[in-house]
C-alpha positions as CSV (number, residue, x, y, z in Angstrom):
1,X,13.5,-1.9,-2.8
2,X,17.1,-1.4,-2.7
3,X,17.5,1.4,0.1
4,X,19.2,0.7,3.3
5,X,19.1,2.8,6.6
6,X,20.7,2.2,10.6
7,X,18.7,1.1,11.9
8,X,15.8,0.9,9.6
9,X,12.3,-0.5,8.7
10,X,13.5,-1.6,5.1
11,X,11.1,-3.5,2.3
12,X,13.1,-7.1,1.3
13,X,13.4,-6.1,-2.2
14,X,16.4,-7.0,-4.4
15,X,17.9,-4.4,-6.6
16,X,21.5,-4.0,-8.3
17,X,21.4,-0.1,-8.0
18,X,23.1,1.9,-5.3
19,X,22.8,2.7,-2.0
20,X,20.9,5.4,-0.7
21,X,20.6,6.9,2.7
22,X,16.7,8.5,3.1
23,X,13.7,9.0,5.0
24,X,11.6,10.5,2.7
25,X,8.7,8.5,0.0
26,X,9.6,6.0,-2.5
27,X,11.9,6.8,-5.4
28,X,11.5,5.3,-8.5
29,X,10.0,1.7,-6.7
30,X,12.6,2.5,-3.8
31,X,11.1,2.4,-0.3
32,X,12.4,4.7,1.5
33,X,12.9,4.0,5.2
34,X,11.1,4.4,8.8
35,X,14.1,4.4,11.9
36,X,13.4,2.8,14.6
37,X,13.4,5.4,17.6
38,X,14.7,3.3,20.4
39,X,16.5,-0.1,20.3
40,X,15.1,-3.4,21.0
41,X,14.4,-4.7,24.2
42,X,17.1,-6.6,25.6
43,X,17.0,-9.6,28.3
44,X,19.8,-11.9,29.7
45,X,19.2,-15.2,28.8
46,X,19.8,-16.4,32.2
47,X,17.6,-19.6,33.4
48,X,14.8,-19.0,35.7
49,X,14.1,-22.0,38.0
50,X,10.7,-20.5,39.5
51,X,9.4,-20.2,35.6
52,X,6.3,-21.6,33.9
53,X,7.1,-24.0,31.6
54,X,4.7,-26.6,29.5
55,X,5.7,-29.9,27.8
56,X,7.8,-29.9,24.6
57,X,5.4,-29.6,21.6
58,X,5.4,-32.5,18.9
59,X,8.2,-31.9,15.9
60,X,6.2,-30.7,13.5
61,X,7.1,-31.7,9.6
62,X,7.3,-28.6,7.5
63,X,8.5,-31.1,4.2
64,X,4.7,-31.0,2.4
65,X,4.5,-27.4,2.7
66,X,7.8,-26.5,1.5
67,X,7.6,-29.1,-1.7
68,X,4.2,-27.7,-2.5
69,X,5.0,-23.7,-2.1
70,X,8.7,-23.7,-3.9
71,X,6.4,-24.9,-7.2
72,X,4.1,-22.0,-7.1
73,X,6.9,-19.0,-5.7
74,X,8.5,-17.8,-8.8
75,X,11.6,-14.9,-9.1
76,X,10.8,-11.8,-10.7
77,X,13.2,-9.4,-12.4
78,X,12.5,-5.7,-13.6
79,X,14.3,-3.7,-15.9
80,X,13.7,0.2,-15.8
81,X,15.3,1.9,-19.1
82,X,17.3,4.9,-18.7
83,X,15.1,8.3,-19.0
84,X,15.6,11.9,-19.4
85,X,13.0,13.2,-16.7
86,X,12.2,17.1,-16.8
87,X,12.4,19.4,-13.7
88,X,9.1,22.1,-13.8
89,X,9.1,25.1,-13.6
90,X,5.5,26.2,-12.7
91,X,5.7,30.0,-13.5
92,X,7.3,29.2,-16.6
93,X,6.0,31.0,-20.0
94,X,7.1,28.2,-22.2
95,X,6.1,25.3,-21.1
96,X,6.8,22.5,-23.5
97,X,9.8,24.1,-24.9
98,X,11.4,24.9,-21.5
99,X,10.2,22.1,-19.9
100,X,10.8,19.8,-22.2
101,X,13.8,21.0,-23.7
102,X,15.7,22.1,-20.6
103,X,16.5,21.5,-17.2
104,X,16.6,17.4,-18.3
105,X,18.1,14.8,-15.7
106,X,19.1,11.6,-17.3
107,X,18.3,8.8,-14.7
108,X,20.2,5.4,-15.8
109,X,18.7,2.1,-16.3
110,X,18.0,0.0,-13.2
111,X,17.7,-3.7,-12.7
112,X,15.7,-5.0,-9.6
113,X,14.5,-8.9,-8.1
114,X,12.0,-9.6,-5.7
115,X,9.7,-12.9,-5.6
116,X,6.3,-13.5,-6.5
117,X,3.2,-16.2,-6.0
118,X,1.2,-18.2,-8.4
119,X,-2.4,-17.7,-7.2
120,X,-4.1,-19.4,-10.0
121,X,-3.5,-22.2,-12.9
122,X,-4.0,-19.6,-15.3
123,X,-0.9,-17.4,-14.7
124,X,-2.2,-14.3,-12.3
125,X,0.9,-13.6,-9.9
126,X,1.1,-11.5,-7.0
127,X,3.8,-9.3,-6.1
128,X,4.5,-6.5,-3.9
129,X,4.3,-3.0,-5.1
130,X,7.4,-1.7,-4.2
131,X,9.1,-4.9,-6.6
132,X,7.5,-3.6,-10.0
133,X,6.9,0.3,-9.3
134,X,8.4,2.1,-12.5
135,X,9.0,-1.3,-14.6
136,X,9.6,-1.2,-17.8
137,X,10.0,-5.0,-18.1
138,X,9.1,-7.4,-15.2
139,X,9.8,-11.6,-15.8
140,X,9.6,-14.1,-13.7
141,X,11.0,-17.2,-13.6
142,X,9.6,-20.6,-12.1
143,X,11.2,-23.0,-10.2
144,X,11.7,-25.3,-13.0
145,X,14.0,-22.1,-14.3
146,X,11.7,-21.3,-17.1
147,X,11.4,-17.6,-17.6
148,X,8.9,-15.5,-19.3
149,X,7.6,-12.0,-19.7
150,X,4.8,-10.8,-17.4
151,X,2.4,-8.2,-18.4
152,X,1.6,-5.9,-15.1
153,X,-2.5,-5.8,-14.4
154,X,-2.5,-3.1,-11.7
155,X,-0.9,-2.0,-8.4
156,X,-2.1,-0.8,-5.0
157,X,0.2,1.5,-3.4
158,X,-1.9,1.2,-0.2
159,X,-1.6,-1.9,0.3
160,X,2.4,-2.6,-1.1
161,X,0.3,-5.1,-3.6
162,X,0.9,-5.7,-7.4
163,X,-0.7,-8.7,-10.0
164,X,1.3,-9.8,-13.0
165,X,-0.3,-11.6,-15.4
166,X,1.9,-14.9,-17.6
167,X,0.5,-16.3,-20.8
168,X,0.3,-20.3,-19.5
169,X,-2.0,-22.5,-17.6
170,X,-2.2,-25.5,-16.0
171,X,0.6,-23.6,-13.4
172,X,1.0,-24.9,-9.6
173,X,-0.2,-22.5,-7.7
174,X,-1.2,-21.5,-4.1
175,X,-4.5,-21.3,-2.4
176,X,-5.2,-18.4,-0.2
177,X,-5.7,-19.4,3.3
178,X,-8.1,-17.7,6.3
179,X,-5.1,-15.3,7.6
180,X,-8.1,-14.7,10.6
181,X,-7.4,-18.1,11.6
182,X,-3.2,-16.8,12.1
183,X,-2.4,-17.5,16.1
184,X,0.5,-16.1,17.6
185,X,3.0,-19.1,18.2
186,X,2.0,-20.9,15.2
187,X,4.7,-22.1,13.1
188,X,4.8,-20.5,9.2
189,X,7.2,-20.7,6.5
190,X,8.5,-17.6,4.5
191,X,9.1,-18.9,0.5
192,X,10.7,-16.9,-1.7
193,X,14.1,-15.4,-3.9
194,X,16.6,-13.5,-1.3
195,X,20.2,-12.9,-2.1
196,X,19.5,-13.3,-5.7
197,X,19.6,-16.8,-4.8
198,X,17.4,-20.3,-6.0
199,X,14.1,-21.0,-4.4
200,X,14.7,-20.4,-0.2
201,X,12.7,-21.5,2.7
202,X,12.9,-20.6,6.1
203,X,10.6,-21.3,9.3
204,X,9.8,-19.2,12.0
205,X,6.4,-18.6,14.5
206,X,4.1,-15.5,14.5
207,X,5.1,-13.1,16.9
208,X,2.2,-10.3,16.6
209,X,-0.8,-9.7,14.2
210,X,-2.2,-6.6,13.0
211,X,1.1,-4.5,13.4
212,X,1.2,-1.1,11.4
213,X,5.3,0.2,10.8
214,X,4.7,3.3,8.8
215,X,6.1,1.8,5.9
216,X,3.6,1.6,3.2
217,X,2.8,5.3,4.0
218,X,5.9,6.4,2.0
219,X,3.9,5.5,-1.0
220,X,0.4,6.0,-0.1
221,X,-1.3,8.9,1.5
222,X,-4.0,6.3,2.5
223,X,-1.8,3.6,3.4
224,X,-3.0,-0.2,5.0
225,X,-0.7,-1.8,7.2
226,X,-2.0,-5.1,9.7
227,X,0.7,-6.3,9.0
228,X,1.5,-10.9,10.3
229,X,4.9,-10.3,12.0
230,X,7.0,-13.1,12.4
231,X,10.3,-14.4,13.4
232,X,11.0,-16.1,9.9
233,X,14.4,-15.0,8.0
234,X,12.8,-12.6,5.0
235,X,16.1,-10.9,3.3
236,X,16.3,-8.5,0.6
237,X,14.9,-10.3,-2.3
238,X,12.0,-11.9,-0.3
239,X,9.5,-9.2,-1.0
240,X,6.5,-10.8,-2.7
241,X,7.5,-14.0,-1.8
242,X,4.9,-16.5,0.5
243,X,3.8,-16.7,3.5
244,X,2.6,-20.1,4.5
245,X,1.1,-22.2,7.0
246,X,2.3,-26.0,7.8
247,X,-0.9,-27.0,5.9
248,X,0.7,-25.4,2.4
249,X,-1.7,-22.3,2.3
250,X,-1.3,-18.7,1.5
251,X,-1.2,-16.9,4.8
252,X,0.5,-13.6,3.7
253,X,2.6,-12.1,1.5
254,X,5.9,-11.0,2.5
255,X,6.7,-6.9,2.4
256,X,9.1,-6.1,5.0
257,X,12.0,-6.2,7.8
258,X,12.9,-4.5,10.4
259,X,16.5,-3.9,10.9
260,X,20.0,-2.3,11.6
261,X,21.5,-3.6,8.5
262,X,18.7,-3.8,5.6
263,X,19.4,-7.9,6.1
264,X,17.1,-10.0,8.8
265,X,17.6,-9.1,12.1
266,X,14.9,-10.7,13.7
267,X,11.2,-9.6,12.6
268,X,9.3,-9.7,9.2
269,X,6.1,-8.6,8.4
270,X,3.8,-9.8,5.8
271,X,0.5,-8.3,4.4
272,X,-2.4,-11.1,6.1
273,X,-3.9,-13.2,3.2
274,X,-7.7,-12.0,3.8
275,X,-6.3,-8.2,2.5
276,X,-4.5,-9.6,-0.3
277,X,-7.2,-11.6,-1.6
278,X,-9.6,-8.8,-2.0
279,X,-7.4,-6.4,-3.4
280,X,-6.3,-9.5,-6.2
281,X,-9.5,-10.3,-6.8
282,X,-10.7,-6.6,-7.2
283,X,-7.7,-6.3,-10.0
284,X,-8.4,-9.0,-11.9
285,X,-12.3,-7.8,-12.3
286,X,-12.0,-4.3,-12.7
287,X,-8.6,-3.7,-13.2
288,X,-7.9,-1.3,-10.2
289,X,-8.4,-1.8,-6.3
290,X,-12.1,-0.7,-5.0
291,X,-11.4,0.5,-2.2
292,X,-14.7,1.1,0.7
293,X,-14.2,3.8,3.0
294,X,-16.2,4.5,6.3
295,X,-16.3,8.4,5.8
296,X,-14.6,9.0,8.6
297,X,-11.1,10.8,10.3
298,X,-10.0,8.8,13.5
299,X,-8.2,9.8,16.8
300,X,-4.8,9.7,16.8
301,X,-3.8,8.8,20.1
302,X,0.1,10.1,20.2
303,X,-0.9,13.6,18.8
304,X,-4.6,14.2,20.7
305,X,-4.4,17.1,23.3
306,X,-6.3,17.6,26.0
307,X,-8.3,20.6,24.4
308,X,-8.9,19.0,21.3
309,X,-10.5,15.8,22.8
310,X,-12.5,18.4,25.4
311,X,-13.9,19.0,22.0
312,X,-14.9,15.6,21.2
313,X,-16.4,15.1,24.7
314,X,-13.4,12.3,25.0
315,X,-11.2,12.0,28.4
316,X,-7.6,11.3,28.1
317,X,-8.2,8.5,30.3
318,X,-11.0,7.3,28.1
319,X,-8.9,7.4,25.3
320,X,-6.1,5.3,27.0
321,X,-8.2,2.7,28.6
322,X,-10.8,1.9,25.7
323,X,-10.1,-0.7,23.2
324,X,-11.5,0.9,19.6
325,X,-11.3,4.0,17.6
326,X,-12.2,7.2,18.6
327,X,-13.9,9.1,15.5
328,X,-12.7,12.9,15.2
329,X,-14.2,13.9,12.2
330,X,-16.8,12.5,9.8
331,X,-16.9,13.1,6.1
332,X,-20.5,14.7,4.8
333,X,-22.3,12.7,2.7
334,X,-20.7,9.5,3.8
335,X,-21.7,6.0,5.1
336,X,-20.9,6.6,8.3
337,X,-22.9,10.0,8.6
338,X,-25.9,8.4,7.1
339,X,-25.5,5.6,9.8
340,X,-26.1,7.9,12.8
341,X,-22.1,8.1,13.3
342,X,-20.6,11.0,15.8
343,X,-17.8,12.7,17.0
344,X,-16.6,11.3,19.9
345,X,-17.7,7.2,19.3
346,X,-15.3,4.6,19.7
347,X,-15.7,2.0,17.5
348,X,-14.8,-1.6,18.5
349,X,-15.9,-4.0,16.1
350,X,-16.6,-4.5,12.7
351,X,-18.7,-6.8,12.0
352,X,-18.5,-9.0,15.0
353,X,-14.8,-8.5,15.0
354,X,-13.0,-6.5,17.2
355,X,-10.7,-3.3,16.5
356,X,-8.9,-2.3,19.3
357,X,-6.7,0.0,16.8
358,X,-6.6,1.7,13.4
359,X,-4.5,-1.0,11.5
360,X,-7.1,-3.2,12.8
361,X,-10.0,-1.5,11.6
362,X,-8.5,-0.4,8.5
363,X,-7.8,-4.3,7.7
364,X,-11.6,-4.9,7.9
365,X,-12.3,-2.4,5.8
366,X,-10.0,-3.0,3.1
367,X,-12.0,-6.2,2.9
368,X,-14.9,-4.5,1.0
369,X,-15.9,-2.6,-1.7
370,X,-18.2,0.0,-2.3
371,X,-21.9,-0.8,-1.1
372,X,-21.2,-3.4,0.8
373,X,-22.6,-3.1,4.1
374,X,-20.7,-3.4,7.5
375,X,-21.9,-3.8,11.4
376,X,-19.9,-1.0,13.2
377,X,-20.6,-1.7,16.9
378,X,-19.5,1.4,18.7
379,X,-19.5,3.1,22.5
380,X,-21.2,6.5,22.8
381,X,-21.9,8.1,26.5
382,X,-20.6,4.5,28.0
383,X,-23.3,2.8,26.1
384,X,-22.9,0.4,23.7
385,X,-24.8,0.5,20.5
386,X,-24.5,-1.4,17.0
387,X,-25.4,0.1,13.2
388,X,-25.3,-0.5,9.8
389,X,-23.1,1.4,7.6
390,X,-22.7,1.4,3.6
391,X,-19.5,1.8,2.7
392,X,-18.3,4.1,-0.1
393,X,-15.2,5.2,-2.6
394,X,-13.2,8.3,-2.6
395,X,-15.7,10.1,-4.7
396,X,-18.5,9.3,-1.7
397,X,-20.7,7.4,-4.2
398,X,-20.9,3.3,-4.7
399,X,-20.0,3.3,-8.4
400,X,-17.0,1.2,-9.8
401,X,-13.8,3.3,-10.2
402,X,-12.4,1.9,-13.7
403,X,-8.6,1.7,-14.2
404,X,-7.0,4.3,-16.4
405,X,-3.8,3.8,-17.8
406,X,-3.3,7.8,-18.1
407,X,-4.3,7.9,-14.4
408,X,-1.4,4.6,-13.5
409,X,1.5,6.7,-14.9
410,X,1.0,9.9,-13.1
411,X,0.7,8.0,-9.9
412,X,-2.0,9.7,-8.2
413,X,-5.8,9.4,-7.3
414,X,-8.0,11.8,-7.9
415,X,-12.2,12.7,-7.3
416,X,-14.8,15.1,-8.3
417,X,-15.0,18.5,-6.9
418,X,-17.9,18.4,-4.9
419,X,-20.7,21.3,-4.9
420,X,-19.9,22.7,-1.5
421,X,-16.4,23.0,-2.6
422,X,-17.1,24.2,-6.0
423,X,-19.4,26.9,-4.7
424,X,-16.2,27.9,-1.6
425,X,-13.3,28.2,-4.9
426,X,-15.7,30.0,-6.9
427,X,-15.6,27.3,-10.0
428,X,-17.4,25.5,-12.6
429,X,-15.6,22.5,-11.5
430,X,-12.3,21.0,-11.0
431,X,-10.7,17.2,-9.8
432,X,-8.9,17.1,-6.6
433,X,-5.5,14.9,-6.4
434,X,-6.1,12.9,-3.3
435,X,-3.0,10.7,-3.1
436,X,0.3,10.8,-5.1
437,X,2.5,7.9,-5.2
438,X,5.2,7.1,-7.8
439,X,5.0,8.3,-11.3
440,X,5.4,11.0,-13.3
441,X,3.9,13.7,-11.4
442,X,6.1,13.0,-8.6
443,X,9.2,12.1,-10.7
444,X,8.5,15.4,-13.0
445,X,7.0,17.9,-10.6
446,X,6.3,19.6,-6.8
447,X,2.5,18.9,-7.0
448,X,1.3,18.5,-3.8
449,X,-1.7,16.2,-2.7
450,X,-4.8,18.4,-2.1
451,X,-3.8,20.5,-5.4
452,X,-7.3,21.0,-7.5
453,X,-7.1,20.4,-11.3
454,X,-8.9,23.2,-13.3
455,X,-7.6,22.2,-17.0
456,X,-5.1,19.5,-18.7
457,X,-3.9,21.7,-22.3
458,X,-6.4,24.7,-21.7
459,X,-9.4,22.5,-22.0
460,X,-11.6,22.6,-18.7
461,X,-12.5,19.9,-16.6
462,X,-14.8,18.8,-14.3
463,X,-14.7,15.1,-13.6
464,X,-12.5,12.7,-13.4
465,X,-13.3,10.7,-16.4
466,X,-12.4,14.0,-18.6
467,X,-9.3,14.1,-16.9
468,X,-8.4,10.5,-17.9
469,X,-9.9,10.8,-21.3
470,X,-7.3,13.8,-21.8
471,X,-4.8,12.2,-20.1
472,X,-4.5,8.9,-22.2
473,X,-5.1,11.1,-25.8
474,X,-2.4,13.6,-24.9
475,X,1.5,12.6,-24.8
476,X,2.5,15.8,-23.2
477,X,0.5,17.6,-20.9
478,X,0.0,20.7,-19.0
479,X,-2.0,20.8,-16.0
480,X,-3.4,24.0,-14.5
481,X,-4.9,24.4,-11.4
482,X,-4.7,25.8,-7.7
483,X,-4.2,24.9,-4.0
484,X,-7.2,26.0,-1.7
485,X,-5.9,28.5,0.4
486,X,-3.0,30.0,-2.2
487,X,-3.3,32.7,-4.4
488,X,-2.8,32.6,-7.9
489,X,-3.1,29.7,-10.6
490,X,-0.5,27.2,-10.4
491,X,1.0,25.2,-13.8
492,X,2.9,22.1,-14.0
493,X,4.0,20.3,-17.4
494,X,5.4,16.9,-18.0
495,X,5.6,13.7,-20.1
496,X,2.3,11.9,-19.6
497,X,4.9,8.3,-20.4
498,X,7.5,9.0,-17.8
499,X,9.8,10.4,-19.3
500,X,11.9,9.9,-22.8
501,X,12.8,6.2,-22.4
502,X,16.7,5.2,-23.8
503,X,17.2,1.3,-24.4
């Protein structure tokens, strides 16, 4: 949110604080940056006599949707208090009188901006992640200039997405549109707050759907990107903002730029409507994102070698010439094992619809939840067959994971040990952390995903819901656990609020 790199992938998110040069994961709600690895293509603009060319389309009037939009895109503002945030020492003796008593960094108070969207009369909002991350006050402010205080209902890391909750109804707001429907060349307007300036709207045409930039991975160990890229001016202070078609609807919602400068520079990239209206809707029910997974671990094209797809019984020349995802491992117990699944498939659409990459097939995934069924139409041996697959959670079960609070401030995700695994560490039982993303584990502490909880204060646990129980009736915690493959218990202590807050 207010990082800057040359050239960069940067999210267009306001802030006051300074400058940093990284390329590592998001500090504090600070994205840090992708580089691009080799410039632009460049052409002259010389005139080609001998090219195609079609009659001029009609003008088209963008005045309705940019009158309706401005009412329903609001600016947000976040305050983030100055803490004291420990350092660990995991082979400590004393943990909460050395960790908490020394080695202290005092961080300062931070002020950000990005912009948001009405989505309902009753005052949900949606934001982007990486605008609220680490908040300790978030408003927004309407077009009419009225400001109040938003309450924060739950973020996605995965997706960059966030919903803030205002007490008031009867509020324009925006309807979500069918981002499936999005053509490349169609005109769309970007609405939001850049520059810390009023309400701002700018036009542009979709240049490329479903593009992934590596962005939201900085955040998210199980990232989403499909990301709408346009050619729409989206500056720092546009994340959150709309994304809108001619008619007035919801399209997308606006997350990033790519650039030299950390200003536009020519492409933006919002996250398609479709994604964003699952994940809201998810929120607003349960609290937290439920996110479906296929159970399975997918070819990665740049890194395969020719011995590991020998393996998979893939060719390098089936790899480059099919259109779907090759399957490289499958998780046991999951959807996609049930459903006949093997090493080696490609799959290539999803319920009718076709996935010619991962972003692609990730976006129709994220559509679901846990139980819902999805065609996967795959090719195996050059043949090409269809199936039925029930998705599932991280936890490889259909239930509904419930939000914790505990759970929101560390930052991380987290499932059962299962029995194989309990059985190959030689323990009762344990909770693995299966993504980290910011909070006070990473702000406090090393922790590494992968790294098995055994006990939060000396008290043993096996699940996740003892961890969060322990977690939200503790203020200061020490965690103790190990990393498969290391010797020796590992121990890590922090503040289960983030730190000792300073107004």
């Amino acid at each position: 949110m207010r990082s800057k790199l040359f050239p960069v992938i940067i999210t267009a998110a306001l802030t006051s604080a300074a400058t940093v040069f990284v390329t590592a994961r998001f500090q504090d709600g600070l994205p840090a940056l992708a580089k691009q690895e080799a410039p632009l293509p460049v052409n002259y603009a010389a005139y080609d006599g001998n090219a195609v060319t079609t009659r001029g389309a009609a003008p088209v009037d963008f005045r309705p949707a940019a009158e309706a939009s401005v009412k329903a895109v609001v600016h947000i503002k976040t305050q983030t208090a100055g803490r004291t945030v420990v350092a660990n020492d995991p082979f400590g003796n004393d943990f909460f009188g050395d960790l908490f008593g020394q080695r202290q960094m005092y961080m300062p108070p931070q002020q950000g901006s990005g912009s948001g969207v009405v989505v309902s009369p009753d005052g949900y909002v949606v934001t982007n992640n990486h605008v609220v991350a680490g908040a300790d006050k978030v408003t927004v402010t309407f077009n009419d200039r009225v400001t109040m205080d938003a309450n924060v209902v739950s973020t996605d890391p995965s997706t960059d997405i966030a919903v803030l909750k205002v007490s008031d109804k009867n509020l324009p707001y925006m309807e979500f549109g069918n981002s499936d429907d999005v053509n490349l060349g169609q005109w769309v307007l970007a609405v939001g707050y850049p520059l810390t300036l009023d309400a701002t709207v700018t036009a542009g045409i979709v240049s490329a759907k479903g593009r992934s930039i590596g962005i939201n991975r900085q955040q998210s160990a199980s990232a989403i990107e499909s990301f709408i890229q346009t050619d729409a001016a989206v500056n720092p202070g546009n994340s959150g903002g709309a994304l809108v078609n001619t008619s007035g609807q919801l399209i997308g919602i606006n997350s990033a730029i790519a650039s030299p400068t950390g200003s536009y520079a020519g492409y933006s990239y919002a996250i398609p409507a479709n994604i964003v209206k699952k994940v809201v809707n998810d929120m607003i029910k349960f609290g937290s994102v439920q996110r479906a997974y296929l159970g399975i671990e997918y070819v990665d094209r740049k890194l395969a070698t020719p011995q590991y797809l020998a393996k998979l019984g893939i060719t390098k020349e089936q790899l480059e010439r099919t259109d779907g995802v090759f399957i490289g491992g499958i998780k046991e117990g999951s959807g996609a094992a049930a459903a006949g699944l093997q090493l080696g498939d490609a799959i290539t659409h999803i319920n009718g619809n076709p996935v010619a990459t991962e972003p692609q097939m990730l976006e129709q995934i994220a559509r679901h939840r846990p139980g819902d069924n999805v065609s996967v139409t795959y090719l195996r041996n050059g043949a090409t067959r269809t199936t039925t697959v029930q998705l599932k959670n991280i936890q490889n079960n259909t239930n509904i994971i419930k939000n914790n609070a505990g759970a929101r401030l560390l930052g991380a995700n987290f499932r059962n040990l299962e029995a194989g695994e309990r059985q190959k560490y030689g323990v009762e039982g344990g909770v693995v952390v299966t993504e980290l993303g910011n909070g006070s584990i990473s702000q406090q502490t090393d922790m590494r995903k992968g790294f098995v909880i055994t006990a939060v204060n000396d008290e043993n646990i096996s699940t996740v819901d003892q961890l969060q129980q322990l977690l939200a009736s503790n203020r200061k915690v020490q965690i103790a656990g190990f990393y498969p493959g290391s010797r020796g218990m590992y121990y890590y202590g922090l503040n289960n609020d983030g730190g000792t807050r300073q107004e």
